[in-house]
ZAPA-525480 format. One record per residue: residue in one letter; z, x, y of N, C-alpha, C in turn. Coordinates in steps of 0.1 Angstrom, whole numbers, plus 2048, in hexadecimal, padded with zeros to 3 digits. Atoms other than C-alpha are relative to their C-alpha. Layout:
aZXYZXYZXY/...
***
This chain:
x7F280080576996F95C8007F87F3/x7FE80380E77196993980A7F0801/x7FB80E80077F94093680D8007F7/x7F47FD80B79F93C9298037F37FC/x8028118057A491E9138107FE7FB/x7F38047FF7C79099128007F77EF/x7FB80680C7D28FF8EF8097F1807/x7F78077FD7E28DF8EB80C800806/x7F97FF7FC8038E78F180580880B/x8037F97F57F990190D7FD7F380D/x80880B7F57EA8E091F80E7F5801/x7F48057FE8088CA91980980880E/x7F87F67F98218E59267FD801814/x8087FF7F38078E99458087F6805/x8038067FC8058CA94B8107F8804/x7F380180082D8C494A80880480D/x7FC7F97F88348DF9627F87FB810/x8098047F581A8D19788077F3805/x7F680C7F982D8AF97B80F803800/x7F37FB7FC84E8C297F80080880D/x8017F97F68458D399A80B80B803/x7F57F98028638E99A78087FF7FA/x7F680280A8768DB98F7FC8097F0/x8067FC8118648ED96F80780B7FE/x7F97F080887C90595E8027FB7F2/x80580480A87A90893D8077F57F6/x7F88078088968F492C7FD7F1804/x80880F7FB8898D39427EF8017FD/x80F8027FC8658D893C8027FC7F0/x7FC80180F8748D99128017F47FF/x7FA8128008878B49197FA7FB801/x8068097FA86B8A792D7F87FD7F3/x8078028098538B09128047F57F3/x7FB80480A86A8A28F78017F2803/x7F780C7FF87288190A7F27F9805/x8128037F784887B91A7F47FD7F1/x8097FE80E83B8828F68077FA7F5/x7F980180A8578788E07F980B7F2/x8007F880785089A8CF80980B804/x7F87F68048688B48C17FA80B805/x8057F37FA8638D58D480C80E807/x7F97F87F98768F18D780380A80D/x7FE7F47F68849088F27FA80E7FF/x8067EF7FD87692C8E67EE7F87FD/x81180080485391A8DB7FB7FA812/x8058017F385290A90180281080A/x8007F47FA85F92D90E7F280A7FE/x80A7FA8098459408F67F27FF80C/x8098067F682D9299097FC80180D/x7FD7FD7F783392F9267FD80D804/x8027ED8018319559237F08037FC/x81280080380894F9147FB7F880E/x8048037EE8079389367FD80B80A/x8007F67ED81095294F7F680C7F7/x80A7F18037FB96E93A7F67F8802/x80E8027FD7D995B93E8047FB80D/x8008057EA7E69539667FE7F37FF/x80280B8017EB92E96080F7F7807/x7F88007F980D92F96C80980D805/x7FA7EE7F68239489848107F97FE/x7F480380084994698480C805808/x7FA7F77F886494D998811801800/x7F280580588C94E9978047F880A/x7F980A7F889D9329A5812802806/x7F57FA7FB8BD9319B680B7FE7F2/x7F380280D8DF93499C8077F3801/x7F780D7FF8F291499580A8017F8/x7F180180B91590D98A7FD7F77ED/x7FE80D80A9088F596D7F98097F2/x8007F680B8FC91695D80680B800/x7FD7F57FF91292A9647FF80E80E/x8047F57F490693C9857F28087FD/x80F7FE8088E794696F7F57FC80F/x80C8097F78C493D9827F67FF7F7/x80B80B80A8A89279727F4809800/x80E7FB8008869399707F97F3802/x80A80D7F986F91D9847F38057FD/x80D7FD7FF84A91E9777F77F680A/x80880C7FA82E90F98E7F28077F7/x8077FC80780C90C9847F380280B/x80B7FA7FA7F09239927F57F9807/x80F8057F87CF9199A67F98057F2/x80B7FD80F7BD92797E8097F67F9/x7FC8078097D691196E7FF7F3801/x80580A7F57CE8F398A7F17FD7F9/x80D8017FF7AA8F897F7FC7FE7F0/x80080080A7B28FE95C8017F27F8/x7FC80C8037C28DC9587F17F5808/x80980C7F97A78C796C7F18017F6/x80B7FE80578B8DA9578007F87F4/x7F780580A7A38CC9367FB7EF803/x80180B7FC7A38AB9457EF7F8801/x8128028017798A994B8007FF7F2/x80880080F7718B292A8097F57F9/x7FC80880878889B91A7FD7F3802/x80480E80077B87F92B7F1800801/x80C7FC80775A8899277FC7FB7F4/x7FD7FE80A7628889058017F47FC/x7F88138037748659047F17FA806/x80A8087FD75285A9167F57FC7F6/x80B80080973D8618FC8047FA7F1/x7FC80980D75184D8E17FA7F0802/x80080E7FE73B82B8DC80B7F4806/x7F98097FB74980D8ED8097F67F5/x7F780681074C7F88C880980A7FB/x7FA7F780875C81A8B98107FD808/x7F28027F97798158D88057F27FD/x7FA80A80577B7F28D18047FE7F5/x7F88018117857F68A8809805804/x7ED7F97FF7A180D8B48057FC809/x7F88087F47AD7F88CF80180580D/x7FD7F77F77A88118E97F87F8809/
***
C-alpha cells in the first residue's frame, strides 16, 4: 500500500482532533488551533482539511446530536482512524529522530 504523507497542517488538524476527542467538530478544532498555536486559521481552510483527512482515511466522521446553541442544526464530530492513529505516531518518530540527530553544542546555541 502506497504511504500517505501528512502536510504540516494535515498533522496539526490530526493531531487537534485527536486531543478533542468526541468533542472535534469543526468550528472547535478552528478555535483550539487558533488559541494552542496562536495562529490565524480559518474555518473553510480547517474544513478543506478535513475533507483531504477523511479522503486518505485518517479521519471518519459522524453527525452529532442537534443543539439549541445552533439552532437545532447537528455538529459533524470527526475522530481519528486506526491509519490516522498510526499516521501521527509515524509523524512523531521521525521528527524525533530527526531532533536526535541535531549535535548537542548546535541545541545548546539555540537554547533548546
Amino acid at each position: 500500500m502506497k504511504r500517505a504523507f501528512l502536510g504540516e497542517l494535515e498533522e496539526v488538524v490530526l493531531l487537534t482532533v485527536a486531543a478533542l476527542q468526541e468533542q472535534a467538530y469543526c468550528a472547535l478544532i478552528t478555535q483550539t488551533i487558533d488559541q494552542q498555536m496562536a495562529r490565524s486559521i480559518s474555518f473553510p481552510t480547517v474544513h478543506t482539511t478535513l475533507q483531504r483527512l477523511a479522503e486518505k482515511g485518517f479521519v471518519s466522521s459522524q453527525m452529532g446530536g442537534a443543539t439549541a446553541e445552533r439552532g437545532g442544526r447537528q455538529k459533524r464530530l470527526f475522530t481519528v482512524t486506526v491509519a490516522g492513529q498510526r499516521a501521527l505516531i509515524e509523524c512523531r518518530l521521525v521528527r524525533s529522530q530527526l531532533w536526535e540527530q541535531i549535535p548537542t553544542p548546535v541545541l545548546q546555541l539555540w537554547g533548546a
